[in-house]
LORO-783763 format. One record per atom (N, C-alpha, C, O, CB): residue in one letter; x, y, z negated. Coordinates in steps of 0.1 Angstrom, whole numbers, plus 5000, padded with zeros to 4 digits. Glycine has a CB too. Layout:
N
AXYZ;...
***
This chain:
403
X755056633800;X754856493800;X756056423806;X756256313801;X753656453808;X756856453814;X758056423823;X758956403814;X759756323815;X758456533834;X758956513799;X759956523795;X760056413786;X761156353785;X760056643790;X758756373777;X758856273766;X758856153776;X759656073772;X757656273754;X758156113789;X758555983795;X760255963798;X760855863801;X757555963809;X760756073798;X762256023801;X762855993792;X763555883792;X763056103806;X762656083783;X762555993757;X762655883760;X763555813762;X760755993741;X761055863760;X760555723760;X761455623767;X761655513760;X759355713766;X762055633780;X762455573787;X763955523784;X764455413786;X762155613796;X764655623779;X765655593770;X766055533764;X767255483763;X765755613766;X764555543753;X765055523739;X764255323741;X764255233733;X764155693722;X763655343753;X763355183753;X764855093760;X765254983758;X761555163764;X765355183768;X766855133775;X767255103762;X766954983758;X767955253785;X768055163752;X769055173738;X768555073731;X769254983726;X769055323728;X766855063728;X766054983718;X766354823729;X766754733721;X764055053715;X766354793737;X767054693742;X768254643745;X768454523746;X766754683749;X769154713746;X770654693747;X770954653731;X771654553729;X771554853754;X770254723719;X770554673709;X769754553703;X769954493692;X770554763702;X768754523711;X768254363705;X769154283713;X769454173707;X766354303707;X769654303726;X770854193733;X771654153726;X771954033725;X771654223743;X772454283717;X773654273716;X773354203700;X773754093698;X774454413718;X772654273691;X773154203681;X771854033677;X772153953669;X773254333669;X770954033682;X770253893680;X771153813687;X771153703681;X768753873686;X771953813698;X773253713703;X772053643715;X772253513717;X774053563688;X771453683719;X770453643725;X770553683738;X769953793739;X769453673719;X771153653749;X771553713767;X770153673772;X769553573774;X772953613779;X769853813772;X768353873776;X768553833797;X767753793805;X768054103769;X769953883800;X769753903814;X770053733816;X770453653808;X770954043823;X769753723833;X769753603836;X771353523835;X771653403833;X769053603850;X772053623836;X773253493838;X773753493820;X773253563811;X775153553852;X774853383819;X775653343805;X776553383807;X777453323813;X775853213800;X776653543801;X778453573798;X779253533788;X779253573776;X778753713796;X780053443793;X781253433789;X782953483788;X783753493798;X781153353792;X783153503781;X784753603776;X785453543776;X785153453768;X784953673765;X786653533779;X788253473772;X789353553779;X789153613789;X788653293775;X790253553772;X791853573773;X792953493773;X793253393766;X792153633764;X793553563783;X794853403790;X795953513795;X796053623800;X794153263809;X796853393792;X798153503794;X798553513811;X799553453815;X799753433786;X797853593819;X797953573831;X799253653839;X799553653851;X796753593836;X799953733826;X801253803827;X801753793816;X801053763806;X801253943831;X803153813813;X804053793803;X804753643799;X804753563808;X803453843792;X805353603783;X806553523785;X805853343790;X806353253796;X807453533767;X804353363783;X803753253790;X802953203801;X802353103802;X803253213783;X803153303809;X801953343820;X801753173831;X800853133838;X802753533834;X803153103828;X802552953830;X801652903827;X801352793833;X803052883828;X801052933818;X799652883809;X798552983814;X797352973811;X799752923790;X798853053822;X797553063832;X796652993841;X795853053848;X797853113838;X796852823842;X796752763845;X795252713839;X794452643846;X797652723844;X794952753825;X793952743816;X792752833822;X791552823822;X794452783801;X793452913825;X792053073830;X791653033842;X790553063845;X792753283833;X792352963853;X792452943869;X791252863867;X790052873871;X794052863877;X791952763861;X790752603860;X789452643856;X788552593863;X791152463846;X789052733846;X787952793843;X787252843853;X786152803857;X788052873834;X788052963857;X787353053865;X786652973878;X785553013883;X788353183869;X787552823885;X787352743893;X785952653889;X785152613897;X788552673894;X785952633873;X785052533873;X783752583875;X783052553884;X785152453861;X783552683866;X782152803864;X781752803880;X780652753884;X782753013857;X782752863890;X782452893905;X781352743904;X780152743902;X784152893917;X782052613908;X781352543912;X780252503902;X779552423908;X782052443916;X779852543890;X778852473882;X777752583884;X776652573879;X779252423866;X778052703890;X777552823898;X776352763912;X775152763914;X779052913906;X777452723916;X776852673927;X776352583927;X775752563937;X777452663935;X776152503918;X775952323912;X773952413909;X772952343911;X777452243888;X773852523906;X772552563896;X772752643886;X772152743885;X771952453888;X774052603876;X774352673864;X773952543851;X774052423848;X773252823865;X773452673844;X773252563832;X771152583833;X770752683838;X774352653810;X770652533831;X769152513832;X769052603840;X768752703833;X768152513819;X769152643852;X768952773864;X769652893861;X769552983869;X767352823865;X770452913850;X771252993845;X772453023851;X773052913851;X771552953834;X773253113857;X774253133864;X774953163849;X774453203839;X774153243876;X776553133853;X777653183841;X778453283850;X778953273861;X778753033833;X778553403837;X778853543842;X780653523836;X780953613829;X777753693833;X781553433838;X782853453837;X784353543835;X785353533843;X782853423842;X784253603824;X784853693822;X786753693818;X787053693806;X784053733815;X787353703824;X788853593819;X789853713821;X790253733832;X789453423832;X790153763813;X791253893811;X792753863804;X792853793794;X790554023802;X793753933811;X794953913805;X795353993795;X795354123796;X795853903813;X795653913785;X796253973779;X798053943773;X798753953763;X795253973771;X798153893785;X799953913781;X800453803772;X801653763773;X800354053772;X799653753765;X800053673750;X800453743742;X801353693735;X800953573751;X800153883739;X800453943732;X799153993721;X798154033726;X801154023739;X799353973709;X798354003701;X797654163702;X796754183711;X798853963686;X797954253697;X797054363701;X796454353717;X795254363719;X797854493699;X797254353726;X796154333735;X795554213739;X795154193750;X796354373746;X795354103729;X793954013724;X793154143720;X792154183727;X794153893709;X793554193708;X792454233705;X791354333712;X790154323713;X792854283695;X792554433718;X791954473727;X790754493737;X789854573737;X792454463729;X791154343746;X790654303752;X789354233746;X788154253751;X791554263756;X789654163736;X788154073729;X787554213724;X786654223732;X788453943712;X787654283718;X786654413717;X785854433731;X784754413733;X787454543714;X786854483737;X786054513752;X784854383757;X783654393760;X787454533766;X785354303757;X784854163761;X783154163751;X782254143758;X786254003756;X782854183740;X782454183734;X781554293730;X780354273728;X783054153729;X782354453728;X781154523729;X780854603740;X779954683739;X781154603719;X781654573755;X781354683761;X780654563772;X779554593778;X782654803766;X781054463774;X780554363786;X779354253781;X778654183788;X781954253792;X779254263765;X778054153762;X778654013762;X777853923759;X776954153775;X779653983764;X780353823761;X779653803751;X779553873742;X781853793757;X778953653754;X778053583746;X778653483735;X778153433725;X777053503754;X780153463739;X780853363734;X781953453738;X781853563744;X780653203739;X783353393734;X784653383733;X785253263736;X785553193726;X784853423721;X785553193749;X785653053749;X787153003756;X787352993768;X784253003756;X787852973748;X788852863751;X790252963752;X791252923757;X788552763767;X790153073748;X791353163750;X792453073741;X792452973733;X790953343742;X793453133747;X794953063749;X795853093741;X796753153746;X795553103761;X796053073727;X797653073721;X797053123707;X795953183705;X799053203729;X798353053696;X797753063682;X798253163680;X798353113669;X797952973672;X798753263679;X798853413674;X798053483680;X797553573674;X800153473674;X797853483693;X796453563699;X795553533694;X794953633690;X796053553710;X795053433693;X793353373686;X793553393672;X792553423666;X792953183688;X794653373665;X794553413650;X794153603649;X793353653641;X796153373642;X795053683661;X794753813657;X793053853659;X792753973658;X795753903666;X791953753662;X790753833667;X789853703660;X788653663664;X790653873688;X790953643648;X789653543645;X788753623634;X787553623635;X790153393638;X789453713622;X788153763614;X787153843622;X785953853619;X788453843601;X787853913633;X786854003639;X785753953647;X784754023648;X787454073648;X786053813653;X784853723659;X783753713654;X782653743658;X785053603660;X784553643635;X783353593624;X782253693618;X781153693613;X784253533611;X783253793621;X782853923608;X781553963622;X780353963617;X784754093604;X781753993637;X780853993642;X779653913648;X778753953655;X781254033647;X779853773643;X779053643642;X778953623661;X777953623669;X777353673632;X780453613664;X780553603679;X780953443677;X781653413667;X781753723689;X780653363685;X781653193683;X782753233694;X782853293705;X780553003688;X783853153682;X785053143691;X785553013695;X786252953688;X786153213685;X784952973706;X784852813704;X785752743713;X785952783724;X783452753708;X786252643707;X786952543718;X788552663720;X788952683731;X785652523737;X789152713710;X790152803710;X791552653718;X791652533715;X790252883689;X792352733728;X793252653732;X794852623726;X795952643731;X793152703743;X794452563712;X795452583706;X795752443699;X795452353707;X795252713697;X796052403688;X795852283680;X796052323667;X795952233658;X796752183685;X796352453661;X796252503646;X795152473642;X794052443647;X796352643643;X795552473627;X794852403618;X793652523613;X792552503609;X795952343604;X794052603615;X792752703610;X791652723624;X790552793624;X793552893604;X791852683630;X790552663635;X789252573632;X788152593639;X790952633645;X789352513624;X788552383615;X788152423603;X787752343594;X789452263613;X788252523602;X787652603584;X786552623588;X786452733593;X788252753576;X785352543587;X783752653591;X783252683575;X782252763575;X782052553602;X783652643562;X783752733552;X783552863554;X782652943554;X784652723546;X785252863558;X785253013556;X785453073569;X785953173569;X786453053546;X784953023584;X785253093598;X784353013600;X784852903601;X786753093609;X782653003601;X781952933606;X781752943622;X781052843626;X781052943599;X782153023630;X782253093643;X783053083656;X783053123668;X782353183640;X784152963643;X785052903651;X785552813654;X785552753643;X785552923651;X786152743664;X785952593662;X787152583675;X787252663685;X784152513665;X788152463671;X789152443679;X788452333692;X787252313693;X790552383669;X789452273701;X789152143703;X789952033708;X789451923712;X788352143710;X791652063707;X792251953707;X792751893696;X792451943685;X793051973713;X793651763694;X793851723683;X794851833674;X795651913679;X794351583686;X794851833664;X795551943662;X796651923654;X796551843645;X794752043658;X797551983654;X798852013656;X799651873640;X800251763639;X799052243654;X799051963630;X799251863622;X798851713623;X799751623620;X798651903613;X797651683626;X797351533632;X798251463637;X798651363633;X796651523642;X798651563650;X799451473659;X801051433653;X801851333654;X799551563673;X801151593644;X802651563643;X803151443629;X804351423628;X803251723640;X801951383619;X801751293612;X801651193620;X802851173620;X800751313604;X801351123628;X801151033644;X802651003646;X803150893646;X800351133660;X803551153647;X805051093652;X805751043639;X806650963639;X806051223659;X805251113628;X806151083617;X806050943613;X806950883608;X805951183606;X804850893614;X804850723611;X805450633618;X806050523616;X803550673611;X805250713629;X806250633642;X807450623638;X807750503635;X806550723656;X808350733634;X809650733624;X810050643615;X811050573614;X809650833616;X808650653605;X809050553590;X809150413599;X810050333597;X807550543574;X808150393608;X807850223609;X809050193621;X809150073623;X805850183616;X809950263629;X810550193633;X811750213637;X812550143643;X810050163639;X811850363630;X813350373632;X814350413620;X814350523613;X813450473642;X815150313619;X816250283608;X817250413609;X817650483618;X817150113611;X817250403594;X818350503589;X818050673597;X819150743597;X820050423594;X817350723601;X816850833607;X817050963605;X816451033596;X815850823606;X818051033614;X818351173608;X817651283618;X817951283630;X820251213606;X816951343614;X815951433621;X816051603622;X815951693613;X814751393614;X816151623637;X816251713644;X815151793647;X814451733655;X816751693652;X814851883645;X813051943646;X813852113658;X814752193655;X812052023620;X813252123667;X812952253674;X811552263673;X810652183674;X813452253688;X811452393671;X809552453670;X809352603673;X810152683667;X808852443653;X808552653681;X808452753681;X807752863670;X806652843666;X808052733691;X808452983665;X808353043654;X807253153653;X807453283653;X809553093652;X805653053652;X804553143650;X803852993640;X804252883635;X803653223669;X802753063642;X801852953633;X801752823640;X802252743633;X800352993630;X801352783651;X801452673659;X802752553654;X802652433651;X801752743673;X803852653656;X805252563653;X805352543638;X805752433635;X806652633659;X805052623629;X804652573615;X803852473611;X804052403601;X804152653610;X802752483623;X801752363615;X802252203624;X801752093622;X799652413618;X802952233631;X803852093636;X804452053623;X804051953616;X805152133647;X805352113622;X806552103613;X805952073599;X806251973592;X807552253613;X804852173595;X804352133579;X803651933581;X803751843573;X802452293572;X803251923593;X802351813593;X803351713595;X803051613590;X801151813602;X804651723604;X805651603606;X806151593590;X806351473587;X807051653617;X806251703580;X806951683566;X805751653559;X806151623547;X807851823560;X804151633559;X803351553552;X803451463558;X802651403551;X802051583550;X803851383566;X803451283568;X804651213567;X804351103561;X802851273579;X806451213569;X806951183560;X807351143548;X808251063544;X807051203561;X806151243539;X806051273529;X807451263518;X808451323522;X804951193527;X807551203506;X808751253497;X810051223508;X811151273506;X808851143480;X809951153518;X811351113522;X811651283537;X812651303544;X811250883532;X810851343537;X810951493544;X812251533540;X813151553549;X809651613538;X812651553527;X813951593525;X815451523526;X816651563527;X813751623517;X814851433527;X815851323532;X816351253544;X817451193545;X815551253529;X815251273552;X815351253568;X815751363575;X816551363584;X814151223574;X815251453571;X815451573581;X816451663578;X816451733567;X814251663584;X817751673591;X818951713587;X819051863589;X819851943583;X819851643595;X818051923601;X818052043603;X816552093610;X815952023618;X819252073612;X816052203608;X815152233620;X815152403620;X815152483611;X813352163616;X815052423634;X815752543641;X813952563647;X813052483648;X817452503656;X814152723650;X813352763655;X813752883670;X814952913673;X812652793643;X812652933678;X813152983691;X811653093689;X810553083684;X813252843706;X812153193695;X811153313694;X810653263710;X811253193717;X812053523691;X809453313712;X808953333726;X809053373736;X808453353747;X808353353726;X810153483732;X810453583739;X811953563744;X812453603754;X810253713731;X812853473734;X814053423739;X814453343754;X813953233757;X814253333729;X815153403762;X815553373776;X815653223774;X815153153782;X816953453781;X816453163763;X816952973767;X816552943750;X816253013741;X819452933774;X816752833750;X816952743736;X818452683737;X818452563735;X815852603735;X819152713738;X820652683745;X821352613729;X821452503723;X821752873754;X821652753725;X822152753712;X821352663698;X821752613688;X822252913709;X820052683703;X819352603693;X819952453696;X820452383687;X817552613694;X819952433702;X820252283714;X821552253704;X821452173695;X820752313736;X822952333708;X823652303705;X824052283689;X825052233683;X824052343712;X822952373684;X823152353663;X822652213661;X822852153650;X821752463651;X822052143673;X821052053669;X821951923667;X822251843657;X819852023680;X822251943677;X823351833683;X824651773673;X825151663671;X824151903697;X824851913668;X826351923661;X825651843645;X826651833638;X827152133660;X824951813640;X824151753632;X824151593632;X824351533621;X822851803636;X823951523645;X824651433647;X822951323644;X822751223638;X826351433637;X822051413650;X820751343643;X820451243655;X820651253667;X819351453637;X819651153648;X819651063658;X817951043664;X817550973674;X820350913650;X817151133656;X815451153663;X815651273668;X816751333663;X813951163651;X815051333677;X814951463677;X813351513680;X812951473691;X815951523687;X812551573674;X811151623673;X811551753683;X812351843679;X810451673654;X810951773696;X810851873704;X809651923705;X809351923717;X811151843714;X809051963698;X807852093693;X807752193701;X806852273698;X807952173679;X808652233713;X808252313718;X806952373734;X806552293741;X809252323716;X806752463735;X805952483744;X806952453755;X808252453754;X805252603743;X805952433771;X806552393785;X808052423785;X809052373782;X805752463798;X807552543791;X809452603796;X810552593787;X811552563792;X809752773801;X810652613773;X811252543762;X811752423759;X812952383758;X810752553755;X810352353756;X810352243758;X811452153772;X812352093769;X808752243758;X811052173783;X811852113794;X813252223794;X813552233806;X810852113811;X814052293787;X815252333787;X815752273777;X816952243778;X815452463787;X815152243766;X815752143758;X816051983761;X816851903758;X814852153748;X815151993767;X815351843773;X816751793781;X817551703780;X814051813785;X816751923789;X817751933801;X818751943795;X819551853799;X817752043811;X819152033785;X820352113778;X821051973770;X822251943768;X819752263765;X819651873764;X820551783754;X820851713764;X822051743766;X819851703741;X820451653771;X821151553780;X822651613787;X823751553788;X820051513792;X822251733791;X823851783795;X824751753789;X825751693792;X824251903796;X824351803779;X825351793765;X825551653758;X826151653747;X824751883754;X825151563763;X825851443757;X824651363747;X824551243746;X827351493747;X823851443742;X823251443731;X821951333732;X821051403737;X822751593727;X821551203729;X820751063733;X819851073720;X819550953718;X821850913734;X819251123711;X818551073701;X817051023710;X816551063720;X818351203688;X816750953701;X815150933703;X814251013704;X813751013692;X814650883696;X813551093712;X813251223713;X811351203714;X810651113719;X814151293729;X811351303707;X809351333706;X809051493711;X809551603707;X808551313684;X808151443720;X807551573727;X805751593723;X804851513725;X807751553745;X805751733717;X804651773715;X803551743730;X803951723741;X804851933710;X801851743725;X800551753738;X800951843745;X800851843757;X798951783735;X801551963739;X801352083749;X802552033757;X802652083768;X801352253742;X802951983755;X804351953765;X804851853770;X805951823775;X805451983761;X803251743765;X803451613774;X803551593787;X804051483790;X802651533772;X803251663796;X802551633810;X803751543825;X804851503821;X801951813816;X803551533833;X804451513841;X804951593846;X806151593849;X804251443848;X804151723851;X804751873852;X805951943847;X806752013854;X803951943848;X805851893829;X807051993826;X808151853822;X809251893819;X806752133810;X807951753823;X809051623820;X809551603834;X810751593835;X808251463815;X808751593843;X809751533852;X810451603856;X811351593847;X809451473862;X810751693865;X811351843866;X812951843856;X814051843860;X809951983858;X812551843847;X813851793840;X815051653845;X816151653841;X813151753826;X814151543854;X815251483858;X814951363851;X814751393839;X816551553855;X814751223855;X814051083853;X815251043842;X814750963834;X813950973870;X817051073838;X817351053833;X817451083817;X817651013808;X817751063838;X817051243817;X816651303809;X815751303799;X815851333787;X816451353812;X814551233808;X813651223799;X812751113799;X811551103795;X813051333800;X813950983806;X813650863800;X813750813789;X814950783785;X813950793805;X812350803780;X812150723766;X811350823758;X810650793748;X813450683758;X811650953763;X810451053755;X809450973751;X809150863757;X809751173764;X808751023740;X807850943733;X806551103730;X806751223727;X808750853717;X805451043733;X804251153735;X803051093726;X802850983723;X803751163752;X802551183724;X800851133721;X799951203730;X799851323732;X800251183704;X799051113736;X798151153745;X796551123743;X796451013739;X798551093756;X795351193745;X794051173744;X793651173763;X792651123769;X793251313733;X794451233768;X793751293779;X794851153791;X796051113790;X793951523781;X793751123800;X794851093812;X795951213819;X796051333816;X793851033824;X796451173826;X797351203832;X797151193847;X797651083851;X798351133827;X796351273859;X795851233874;X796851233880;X796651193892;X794951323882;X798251253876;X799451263883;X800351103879;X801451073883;X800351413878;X799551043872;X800350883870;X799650883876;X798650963878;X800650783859;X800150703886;X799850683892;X799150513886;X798950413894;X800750733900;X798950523874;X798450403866;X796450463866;X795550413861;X799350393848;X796550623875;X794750613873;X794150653887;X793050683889;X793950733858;X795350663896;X794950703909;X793550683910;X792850773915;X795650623921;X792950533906;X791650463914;X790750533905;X789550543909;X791550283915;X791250583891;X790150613880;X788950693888;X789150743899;X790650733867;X787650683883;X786650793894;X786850933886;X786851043892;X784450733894;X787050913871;X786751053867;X788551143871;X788551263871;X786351043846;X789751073876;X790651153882;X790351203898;X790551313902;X791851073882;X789751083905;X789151143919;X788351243922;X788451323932;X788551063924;X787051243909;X786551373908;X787751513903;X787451603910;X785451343898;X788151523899;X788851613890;X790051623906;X790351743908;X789451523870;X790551553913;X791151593926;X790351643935;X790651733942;X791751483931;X789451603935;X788551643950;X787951793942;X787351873950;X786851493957;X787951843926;X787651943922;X789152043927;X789152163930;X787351923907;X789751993927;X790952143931;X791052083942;X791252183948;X792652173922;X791052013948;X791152053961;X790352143971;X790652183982;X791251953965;X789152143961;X788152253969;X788152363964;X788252463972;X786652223970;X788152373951;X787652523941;X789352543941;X789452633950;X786552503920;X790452513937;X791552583934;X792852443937;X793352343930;X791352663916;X793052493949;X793852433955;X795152463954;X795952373958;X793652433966;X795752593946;X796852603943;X796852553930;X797652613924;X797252733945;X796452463923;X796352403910;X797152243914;X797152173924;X794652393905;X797752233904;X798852153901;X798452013896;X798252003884;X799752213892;X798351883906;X797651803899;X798251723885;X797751643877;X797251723909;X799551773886;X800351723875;X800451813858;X800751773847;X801851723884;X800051933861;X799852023849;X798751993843;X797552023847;X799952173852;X799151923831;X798351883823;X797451983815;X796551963808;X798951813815;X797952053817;X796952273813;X795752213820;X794952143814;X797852493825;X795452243833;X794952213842;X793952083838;X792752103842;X795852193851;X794051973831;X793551873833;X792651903813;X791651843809;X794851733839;X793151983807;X792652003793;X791852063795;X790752013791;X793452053783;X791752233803;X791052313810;X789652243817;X788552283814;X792152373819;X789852163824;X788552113831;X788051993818;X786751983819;X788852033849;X788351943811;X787551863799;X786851963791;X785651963791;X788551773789;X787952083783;X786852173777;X786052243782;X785152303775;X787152243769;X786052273793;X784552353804;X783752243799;X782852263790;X784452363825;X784152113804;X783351993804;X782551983787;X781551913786;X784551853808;X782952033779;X782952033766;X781352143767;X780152113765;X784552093758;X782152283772;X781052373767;X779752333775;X778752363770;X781352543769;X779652253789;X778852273795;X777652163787;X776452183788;X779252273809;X777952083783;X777652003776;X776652073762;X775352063761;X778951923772;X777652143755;X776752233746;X775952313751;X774952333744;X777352323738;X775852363760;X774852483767;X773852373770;X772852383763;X775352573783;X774052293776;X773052193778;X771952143766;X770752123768;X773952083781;X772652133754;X772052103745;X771552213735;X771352193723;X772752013739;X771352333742;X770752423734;X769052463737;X768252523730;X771752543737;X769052363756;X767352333756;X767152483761;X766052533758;X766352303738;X767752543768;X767252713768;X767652773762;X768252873767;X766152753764;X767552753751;X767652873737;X768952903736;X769652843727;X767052803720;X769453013746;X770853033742;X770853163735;X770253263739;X771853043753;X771353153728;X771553223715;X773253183708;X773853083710;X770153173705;X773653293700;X774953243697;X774853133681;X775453053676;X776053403695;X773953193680;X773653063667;X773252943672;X773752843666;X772353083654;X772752933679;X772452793690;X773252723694;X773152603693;X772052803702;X774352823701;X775552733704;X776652703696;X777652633699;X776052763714;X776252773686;X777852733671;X776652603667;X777252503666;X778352903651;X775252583665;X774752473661;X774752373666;X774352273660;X773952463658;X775352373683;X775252243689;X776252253693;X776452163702;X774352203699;X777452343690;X778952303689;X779552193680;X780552113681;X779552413685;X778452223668;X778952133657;X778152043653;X778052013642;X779152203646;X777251973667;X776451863667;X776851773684;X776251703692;X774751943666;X778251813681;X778251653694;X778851553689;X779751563681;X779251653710;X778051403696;X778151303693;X778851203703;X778151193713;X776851283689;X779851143705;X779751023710;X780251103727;X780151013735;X778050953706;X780451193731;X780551273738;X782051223749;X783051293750;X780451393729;X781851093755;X782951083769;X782551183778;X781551233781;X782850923778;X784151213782;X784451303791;X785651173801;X786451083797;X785251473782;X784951223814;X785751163827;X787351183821;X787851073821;X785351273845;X788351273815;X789351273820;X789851273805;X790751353802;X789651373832;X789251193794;X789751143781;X789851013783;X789150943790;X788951163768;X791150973775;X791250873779;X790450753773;X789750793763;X792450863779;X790250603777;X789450493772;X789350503754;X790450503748;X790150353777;X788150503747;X788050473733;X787950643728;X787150673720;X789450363727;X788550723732;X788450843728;X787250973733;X787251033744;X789650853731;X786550993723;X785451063721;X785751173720;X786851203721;X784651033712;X784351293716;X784151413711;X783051363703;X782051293706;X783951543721;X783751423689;X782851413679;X782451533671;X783151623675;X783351333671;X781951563665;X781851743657;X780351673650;X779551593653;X781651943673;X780551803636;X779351803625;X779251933621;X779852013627;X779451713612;X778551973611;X778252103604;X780152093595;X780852183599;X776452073591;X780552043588;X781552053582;X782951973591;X784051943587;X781152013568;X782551943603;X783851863611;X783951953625;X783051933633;X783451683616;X784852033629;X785052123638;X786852113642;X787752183646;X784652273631;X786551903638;X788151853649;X787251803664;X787451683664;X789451663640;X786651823673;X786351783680;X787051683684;X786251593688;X786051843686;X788251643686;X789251513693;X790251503677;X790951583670;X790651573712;X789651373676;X790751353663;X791351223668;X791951163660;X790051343646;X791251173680;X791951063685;X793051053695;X793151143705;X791150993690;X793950943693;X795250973705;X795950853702;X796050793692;X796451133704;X796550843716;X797250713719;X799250733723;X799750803732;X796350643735;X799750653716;X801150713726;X801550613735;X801350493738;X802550743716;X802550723737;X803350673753;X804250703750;X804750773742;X803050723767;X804650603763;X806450643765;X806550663782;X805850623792;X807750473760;X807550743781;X807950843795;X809050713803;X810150673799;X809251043788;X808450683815;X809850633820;X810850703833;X811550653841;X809550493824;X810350853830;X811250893840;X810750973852;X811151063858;X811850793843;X809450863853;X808250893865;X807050863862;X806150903868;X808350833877;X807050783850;X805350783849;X804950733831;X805750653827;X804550633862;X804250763826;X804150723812;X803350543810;X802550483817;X803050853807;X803850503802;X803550393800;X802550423782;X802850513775;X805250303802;X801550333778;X800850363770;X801150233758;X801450123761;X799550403776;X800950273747;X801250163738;X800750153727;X800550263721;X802450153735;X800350063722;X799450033706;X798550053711;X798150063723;X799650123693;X797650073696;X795850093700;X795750263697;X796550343695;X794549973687;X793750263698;X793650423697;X794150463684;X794050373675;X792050473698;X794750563681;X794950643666;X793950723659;X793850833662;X795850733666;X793450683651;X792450813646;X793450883636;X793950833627;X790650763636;X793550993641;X794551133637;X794151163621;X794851183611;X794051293648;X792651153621;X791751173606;X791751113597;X791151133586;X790551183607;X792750963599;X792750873588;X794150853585;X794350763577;X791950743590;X795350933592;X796650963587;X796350993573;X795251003569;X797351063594;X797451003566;X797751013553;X799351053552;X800151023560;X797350883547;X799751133540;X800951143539;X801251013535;X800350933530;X801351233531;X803250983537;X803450883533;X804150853519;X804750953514;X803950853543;X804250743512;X804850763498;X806150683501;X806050563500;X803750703483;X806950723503;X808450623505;X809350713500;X810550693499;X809150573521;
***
């Protein structure tokens, strides 16, 4: 009898580990969650994204959780290197029970583990990127971005172009993965027929490259008078630095990922007076929202949970809105967490202010709309603090242009 109760006991352990795993259904009390961040290698500054998480979960831990639910936080590096995404999201997934996949960091990482998510009906939600294939729930129903994304924004600068700057010869740097493509394809739709006409050169920079030095100086020698700076932080602010050394004054556009005051000022108030940005999110390091309540909260948050956090790194400040994002969906799942639950009330927020978006700008999402932020406002850099201009933009009602 000893022998078949130990069978039995078994084969009831195995017969449960397999209704956990594949109904998507977290049988044990806490909500495991999974992601990957480059917490070593060429971007490990963007670790900033995993810190803020692992900080927020702590306190919404201690807050209760989500309906008495503790969140089981799982945040592994993977270098920014694609196989060990994959790696890692396997492990995350079949050996730890990750209920989700949430907010991992960079478009060639998240592209290498997107069919494998879908194909395992895991959601990969709120991916920290702005590519355009994150928004196919056709054909990736499992996955879902949540900043404005890349094309949007970079149609946003290009109108900026047609409407106000005469005679325009255009300089593009971008970084050479999908990310910097879908800049570049969306600045040349939105130009539209005059793309070939405006734009005199556009250079690209591997990830792995020590400087943008030389790109700098192809740029320059062009004699263009916009220059589209597409690239990520530390790129991004060597380019900045390098053109100004070099003599080089065009009218200069800096991608979200590289708006912040963190990687602009650093560069030098001369430098990178007049940069031109698009922004959704405040900024807690201007000093135009000191008094805001939703920046005071979001300070008195790192100052308790993660005090080595940078109030000026706008990573940091994206990072605590999309927690703010998922906690919201967990919320609206009523209990019922399940992974079909939360891809259905991923793709059911409405109307959805967050403390540290800026005024007029929502979270919106549907069964076939998986842009969560399709809104943004620009600014101009004066050196030390951004100044904001025009009204909101809805990103979704750009259009290419016919000139």
């Amino acid at each position: 009898m000893r022998h078949w109760t130990a069978i039995g006991r078994r084969a009831a352990v195995v017969v449960l580990a397999a209704l956990t795993t594949t109904s998507g259904v977290a049988l044990a009390q806490d909500i495991v969650i999974g992601q990957t961040a480059p917490y070593s290698g060429p971007l490990s500054a963007l670790s900033v994204v995993g810190n803020t998480h692992t900080a927020f979960f702590t306190r919404l831990n201690e807050q209760g959780g989500i309906n008495g639910r503790k969140i089981k936080f799982l945040s592994v590096d993977d270098g920014y290197s694609p196989p060990k995404t994959v790696e890692m999201t396997r492990q995350l997934v079949e050996r730890d029970n990750a209920l989700i996949i949430f907010s991992s960091l960079g478009t060639p990482t998240s592209a290498a583990v997107h069919k494998y998510l879908n194909t395992k009906k895991v959601p990969q939600l709120f991916v920290a990127s702005g590519a355009s294939q994150w928004a196919n729930p056709e054909a990736f129903p499992w996955t879902m971005g949540w900043q404005i994304s890349y094309p949007a924004e970079a149609r946003i600068f290009a109108k900026y172009v047609l409407d106000n700057i005469k005679d325009a010869k255009i300089a593009i740097l971008s970084q050479n993965d999908d990310s910097g493509k879908d800049m570049v394809a969306g600045f040349k739709e939105g130009l539209g027929e005059a793309a070939s006409r405006l734009i005199v050169r556009a250079v690209t920079y591997e990830v792995t490259d020590p400087t943008v030095d030389s790109q700098i100086f192809d740029l320059k020698a062009t004699g263009a008078n916009v220059f589209m700076n597409f690239a990520t932080p530390k790129f991004a602010a060597q380019a900045i630095r390098r053109a100004h050394e070099a003599g080089w004054r065009p009218t200069q556009f800096v991608s979200s990922v590289s708006s912040s005051v963190a990687t602009l000022k650093p560069a030098g108030a001369e430098a990178t007076k007049g940069i031109i940005v698009t922004q959704f999110l405040k900024d807690p390091a201007d000093a135009a929202w000191k008094d805001d309540p939703g920046v005071r909260e979001y300070r008195a948050f790192l100052e308790k949970y993660y005090p080595k956090g940078n109030i000026a790194d706008g990573f940091g400040t994206f990072a605590y809105s999309v927690a703010q994002t998922l906690v919201q969906t967990l919320r609206q799942c009523d209990g019922t967490i399940t992974r079909e639950r939360i891809m259905h009330e991923a793709a059911n927020l409405k109307h959805l202010s967050l403390p540290l978006l800026l005024p007029g700008i929502e979270v919106n999402t549907g069964p076939t709309d998986f842009n969560p932020i399709k809104q943004a406002r620009m600014a101009r850099f004066t050196g030390e603090t951004f100044e904001l201009f025009g009204d909101v933009i809805d990103a979704s009602m750009t259009r290419p242009a016919k000139k």
